[in-house]
ROMI-150823 format. One record per residue (C-alpha): x, z, y. Coordinates in steps of 0.1 Angstrom, whole numbers, plus 5000, padded with zeros to 4 digits. Each point is the difference from the previous one (the first is absolute). Layout:
XZY...
END
This chain:
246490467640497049775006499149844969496749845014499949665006498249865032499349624999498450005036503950105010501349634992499349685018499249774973502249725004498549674999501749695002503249804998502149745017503149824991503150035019502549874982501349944962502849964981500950054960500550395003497450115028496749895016499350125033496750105013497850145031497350194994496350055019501750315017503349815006502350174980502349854982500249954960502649884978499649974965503249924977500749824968502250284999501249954964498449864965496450204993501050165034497749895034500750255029497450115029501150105036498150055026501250145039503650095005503549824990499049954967497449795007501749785027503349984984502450165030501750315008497850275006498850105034498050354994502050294986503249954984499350284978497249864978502049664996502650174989498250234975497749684990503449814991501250284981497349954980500449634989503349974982499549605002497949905029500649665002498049754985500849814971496849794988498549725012496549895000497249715017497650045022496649834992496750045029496850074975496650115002498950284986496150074996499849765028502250165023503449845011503150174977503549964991502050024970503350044992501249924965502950154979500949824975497150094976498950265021497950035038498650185028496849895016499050135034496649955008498850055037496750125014500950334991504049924990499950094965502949914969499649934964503049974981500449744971501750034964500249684986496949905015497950304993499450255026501850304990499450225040497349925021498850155036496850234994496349845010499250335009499049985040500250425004503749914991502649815018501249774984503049935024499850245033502550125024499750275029502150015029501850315010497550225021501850295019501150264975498349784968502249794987499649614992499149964966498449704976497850014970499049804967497749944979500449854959497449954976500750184967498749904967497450264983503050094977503049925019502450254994502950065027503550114994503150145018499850195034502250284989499750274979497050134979499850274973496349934994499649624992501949765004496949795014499950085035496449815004497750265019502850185020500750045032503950015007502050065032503149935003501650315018498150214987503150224974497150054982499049674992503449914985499649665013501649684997498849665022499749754970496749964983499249744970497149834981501149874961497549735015503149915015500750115039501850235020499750165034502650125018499750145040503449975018499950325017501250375005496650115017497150164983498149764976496950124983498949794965496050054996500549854961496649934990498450375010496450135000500350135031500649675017499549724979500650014964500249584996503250005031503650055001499950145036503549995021499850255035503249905017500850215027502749785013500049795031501849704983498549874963503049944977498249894964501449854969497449844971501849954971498649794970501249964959500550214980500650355000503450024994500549685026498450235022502450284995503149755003499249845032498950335018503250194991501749675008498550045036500250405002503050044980501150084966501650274986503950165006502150094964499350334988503550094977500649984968500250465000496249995014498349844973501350284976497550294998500250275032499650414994498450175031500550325010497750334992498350095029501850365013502849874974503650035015502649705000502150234976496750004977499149644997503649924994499550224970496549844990501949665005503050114972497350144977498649625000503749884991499850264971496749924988500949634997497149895030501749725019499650025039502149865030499150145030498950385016497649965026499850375021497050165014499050025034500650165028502549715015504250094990501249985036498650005034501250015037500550365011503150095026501349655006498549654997501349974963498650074966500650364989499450064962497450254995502650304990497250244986500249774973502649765002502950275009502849724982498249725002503349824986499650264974496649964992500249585000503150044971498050264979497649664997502849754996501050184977497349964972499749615011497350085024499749765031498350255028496849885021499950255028497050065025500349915037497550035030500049815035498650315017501850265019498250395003498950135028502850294989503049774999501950065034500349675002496249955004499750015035503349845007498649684978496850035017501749975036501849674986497049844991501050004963496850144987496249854999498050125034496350085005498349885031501650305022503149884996500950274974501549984965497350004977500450314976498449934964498650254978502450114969500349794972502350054964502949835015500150255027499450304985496750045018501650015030498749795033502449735010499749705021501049654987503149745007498549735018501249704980499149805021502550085022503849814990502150255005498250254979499449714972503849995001501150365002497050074969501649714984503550085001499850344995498049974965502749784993502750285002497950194978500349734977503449995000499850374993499049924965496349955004498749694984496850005012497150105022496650125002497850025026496250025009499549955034496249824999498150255022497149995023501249945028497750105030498549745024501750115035503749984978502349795021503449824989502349915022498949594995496650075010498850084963497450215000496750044975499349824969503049765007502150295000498250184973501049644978503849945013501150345000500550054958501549554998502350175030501450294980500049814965501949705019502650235017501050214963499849684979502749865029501950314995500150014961500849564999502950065029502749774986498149854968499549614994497449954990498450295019499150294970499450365004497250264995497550195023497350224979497150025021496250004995498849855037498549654996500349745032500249655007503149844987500350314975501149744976503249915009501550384994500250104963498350244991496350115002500150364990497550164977496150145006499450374998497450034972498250284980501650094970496649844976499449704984498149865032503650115017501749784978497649725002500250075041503649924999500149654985497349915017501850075034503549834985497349684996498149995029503750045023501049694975496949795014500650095031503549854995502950304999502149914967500850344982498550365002500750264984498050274978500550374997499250164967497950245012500050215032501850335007496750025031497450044976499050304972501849864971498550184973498149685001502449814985499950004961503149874977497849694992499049895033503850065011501249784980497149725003501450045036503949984994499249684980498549855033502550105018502849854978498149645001500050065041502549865025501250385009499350324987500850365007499950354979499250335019502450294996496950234999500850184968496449944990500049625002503649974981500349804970501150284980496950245017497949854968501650064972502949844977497549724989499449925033503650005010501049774973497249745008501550015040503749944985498749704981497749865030502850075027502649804980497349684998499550055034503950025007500149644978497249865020502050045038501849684998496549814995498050245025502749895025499949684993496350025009500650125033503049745008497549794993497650125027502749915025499349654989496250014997498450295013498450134965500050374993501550144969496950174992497249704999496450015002497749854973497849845033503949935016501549804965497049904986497249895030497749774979499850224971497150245014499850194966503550105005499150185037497850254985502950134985501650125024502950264994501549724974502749855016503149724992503550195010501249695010499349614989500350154964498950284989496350145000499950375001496450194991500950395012497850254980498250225030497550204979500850214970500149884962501649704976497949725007500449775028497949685010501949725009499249685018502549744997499949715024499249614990501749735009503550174979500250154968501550334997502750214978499550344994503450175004499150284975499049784968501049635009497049904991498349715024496749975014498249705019499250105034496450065015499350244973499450414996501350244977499850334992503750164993501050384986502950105018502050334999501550155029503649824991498449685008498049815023497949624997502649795016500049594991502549755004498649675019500549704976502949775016501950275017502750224986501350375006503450125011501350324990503150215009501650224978499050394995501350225032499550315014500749875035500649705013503550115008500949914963499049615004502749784993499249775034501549714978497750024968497150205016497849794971499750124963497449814983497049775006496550004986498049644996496549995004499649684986501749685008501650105032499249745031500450225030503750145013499750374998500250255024503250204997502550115027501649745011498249774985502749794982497949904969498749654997497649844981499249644991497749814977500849694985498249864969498250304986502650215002501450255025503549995017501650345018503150065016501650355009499050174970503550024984500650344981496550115003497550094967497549765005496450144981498049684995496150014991498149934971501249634992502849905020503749964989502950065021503049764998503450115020502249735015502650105020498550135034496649844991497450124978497449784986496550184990497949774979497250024974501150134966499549774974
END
């Protein structure tokens, strides 16, 4: 893939002229005479078009395919703002402006360069630099496509967040990502704490040059190899940012209630019959779990007829098999695959239909052998294609009603160049729509008939849009303390990038796990307990009970907090359906002005109220940085300490740093072993204070309200729960309202 980056390929666009304006959308010509919009597209939100429908405002003309794909993309693409439109001059040079409430873009002509404004100050400006461009297009030539480029000037320590997923920093500054590239695990938004966003409305290949030697270390480069420019500049904060993005993209389906209880996986060569036993052993040890997620190779495939046939080497009752589950209160996640082997004798018969992706002679493209199909070559479903969306579709649904509850599937592969769908799809758009496709079609399967749409697809693959199915599955990581600190890093950097929940394996049945030491195992089930998801391996090495009776008795105790903490952890994510913020949240992501709180980066809140410090290298004592602006509770003494400040704490292995945020309060279930055992009409035990509560909490459901009136606090819907106030506050019952006030 060509990562270079050619200025001389871009005509540098020059100047502007006004068409026509209105409230929402300015109109303009430029020097070459294409035409450019920009939007007031909604508060903090100003949106760039240039060539194509977007940027006229009617019905497409060029291939239906891409406006298709580019609306699925845009969950709202209306505009909703409004903004003016002022002419300027800008270093002598005729300008506009057009002004957002507190916020503006300036474009500057002679070359057509933006700087966007927070609050007056300029927060994203074009680059100076003339071996850049600062805003360039080139037209399609013969094979090459069309494609644009710009140029932003980065402060010397600027750092730059979101883009996808990382293991290595959460800081992307000085990468170069491309966005279908599998490897690159990328995600199209990228943020500054100095308080923009950039997001490019497309499904073809975008490369983000952020800040590298190689090319210029002082600019945020954008290679758009797209014909049309479809760019969003966001401005506020960063969790505005987050909020108005998955506003635009989309926001995320409901995962249920079973998911966020912890998930067993299945030993790798491990039968049905033997994880089913591992699974009853958990019951009998007293470690809660919910859900059994099975191995690969894929349950079913298509073999003698175009159906799904259960894979009868191992599943020879799959009815059988499913009840041996049900019957320990174990929802099953099963493994599927949109790809067909080039042994299945319906191979060629699918291939004569047109069902499966072709290569430029017309053929099926055969693939390599991957875990989901035994290492077996196989061609792939071309989603593209309606009546194989529909028949993938409908079918996984039939497995559902088998029993199933759930299913996973990886299908993010690299795709090679001369791939064709049936839609005209072919290269990096393909390589990009192909795993939002397959995600799309099973999380339509699993939500058939549920209002509000809830259901569950395990899957690793990161695309556009990947926020609106729950949920992201987890990173394979050594088994080390470096693996460990891998893993949360990746949960935080998918966070930035704006998917709500991931989930964390504790450890890895893929790597030597000799590695993994009774301490560091339970550093890392502690993590995963203060985690939107987690998930145990079966591998009789990486079992609770694999270290020892001590060991096993600290997992009870963690696993039934962690049972205790569900109704809050989904709360967390109901509220990302309303704006946008991960469970998991960065220090740089909930705290943007407080730089001393970046440079800690693996801390992290688990919602608006709790900060959790995760212990990543071996021994007691643990550094901790808590943010200012709040003061914070520490959930294992009481005790409160005044924010922007750093301790030093000794902690065993049955406890972790974690802080209440002063003005917020904690909901708790009661103790379970699954979530099967919740009482749906008093899923809430008790409540913790950390300090004079002002905010509502976040709880499932979210019935709890809170409101202040002189000096004391008011809250309703806490009838019948134990309410544990801090240090200095009284509690006073009346009726359905409780009234927290300063003890005298």
């Amino acid at each position: 893939m060509p990562l270079q980056f050619d200025s001389s390929r871009y005509q540098r666009l020059e100047s502007l002229s006004l068409q026509t304006s209105n409230p929402v959308a300015f109109s303009f010509t430029t020097d070459g005479g294409q035409a450019l919009l920009i939007e007031a597209h909604a508060p903090g939100v100003f949106r760039v078009c240039i060539g194509g429908p977007a940027a006229t405002g009617q019905p497409g003309t060029g291939m239906a395919t891409r406006a298709a794909a580019l609306h699925d993309l845009l969950a709202r693409a209306e505009a909703i703002g409004e903004g003016t439109l002022e002419e300027v001059t800008v270093d002598g040079r005729p300008g506009f402006k057009i002004l957002q409430g507190e916020h503006a873009l300036e474009i500057a002509t002679q070359p057509l360069r933006f700087t966007l404004y927070r609050k007056d100050v300029p927060v994203l400006v074009s680059s100076p630099d003339p071996a850049l461009t600062t805003l360039g297009m080139q037209a399609a030539d013969g094979d090459r496509p069309g494609a644009f480029a710009l140029a932003f000037t980065l402060d010397p320590h600027e750092a730059l967040y979101g883009l996808g997923e990382s293991t290595v920093a959460l800081d992307r500054r000085c990468e170069t990502v491309v966005t279908d590239d599998p490897v690159a695990r990328a995600l199209p938004l990228c943020w500054s704490p100095r308080g923009w966003g950039v997001y490019v409305n497309t499904v073809e290949r975008v490369v983000h040059h952020l800040g590298t030697d190689e090319l210029s270390p002082d600019n945020y480069v954008l290679a758009i190899e797209d014909g049309q420019l479809d760019l969003f500049l966001f401005v506020g904060e960063p969790v505005e940012i987050l909020n108005q993005y998955t506003q635009i993209t989309g926001r995320a389906g409901q995962p249920t209630l079973w998911s966020m209880g912890t998930w067993l996986h299945q030993a790798k060569g491990a039968s049905p019959a033997d994880v089913a036993e591992v699974a009853a052993q958990m019951r009998a040890r007293g470690i809660g779990f919910d859900a059994v997620s099975l191995d690969t190779p894929a349950g079913w495939e298509i073999k003698a007829k175009l159906a799904f046939e259960w894979d009868a080497t191992r599943f020879p009752d799959p009815r059988q098999a499913l009840a041996a589950f049900k019957a320990v209160d174990a929802r099953v996640c099963a493994p599927g695959f949109p790809g067909v082997t080039t042994q299945s004798p319906m191979f060629a018969e699918l291939e004569d239909k047109g069902w499966l992706l072709t290569n430029d002679n017309g053929n099926a493209q055969v693939f390599a052998g991957v875990p989901a199909t035994n290492g077996l070559e196989f061609g792939l479903l071309d989603l593209t294609h309606k009546d194989v969306w529909t028949f993938w579709r409908d079918k996984h649904r039939a497995i559902l009603d088998e029993g199933v509850d759930a299913i996973a599937c990886d299908v993010e592969i690299d795709i090679p160049d001369d791939v064709t769908a049936r839609n005209g799809d072919t290269g990096a758009r393909l390589r990009t729509v192909y795993p939002m496709l397959a995600k799309r079609c099973l999380f339509e399967a699993a939500s058939w008939n549920k209002t509000p749409a809830e259901g569950v697809v395990w899957s690793h693959d990161v695309f556009p849009t990947g926020q609106r199915v729950p949920l992201q599955a987890s990173t394979d990581v050594p088994n080390t303390w470096e693996g460990l600190a891998e893993s949360i890093r990746a949960a935080l950097t998918v966070g930035m990038s704006g998917l709500p929940s991931h989930a964390h394996d504790i450890g890895s049945q893929d790597h030597p796990i000799d590695t993994m030491t009774p301490e560091l195992y339970l550093r890392w089930l502690a993590a995963g307990v203060f985690s939107s998801h987690f998930r145990f391996h079966g591998t009789p090495g990486l079992l609770p009970w694999a270290f020892g009776d001590e060991v096993l008795q600290q997992a009870q105790t963690w696993m039934q907090f962690r049972y205790r903490l569900i109704p809050y952890v989904l709360g967390a994510i109901e509220d990302a359906a309303r704006t946008g913020l991960p469970v998991q949240r960065s220090m740089a992501l909930a705290f943007p002005d407080d730089t001393e709180a970046h440079y800690h980066e693996l801390q992290y809140l688990l919602g608006p109220a709790l900060l959790v410090v995760p212990a990543v290298q071996p021994g007691k004592e643990m550094r901790v940085y808590l943010p200012k602006g709040d003061a914070w509770w520490d959930l294992n003494t009481g005790w409160r300490y005044e924010g922007g400040t750093t301790w030093t704490f000794e902690c065993d292995t049955d406890r972790l740093p974690v802080f209440g945020r002063e003005g917020h309060m904690l909901c708790l279930g009661p103790t379970a072993h699954h979530t099967g055992e919740f009482n749906s009409a008093r899923i809430l035990d008790e409540v913790w204070l950390f300090g004079m509560p002002v905010h509502n909490p976040v709880v499932m459901r979210n019935k709890i309200r809170v409101m202040q009136m002189q000096g004391s606090s008011y809250a309703k819907g806490l009838e019948g729960l134990k309410i544990l106030p801090s240090e200095g506050l009284e509690v006073k019952r009346r009726g359905a309202e409780v009234r927290i006030s300063r003890a005298r």
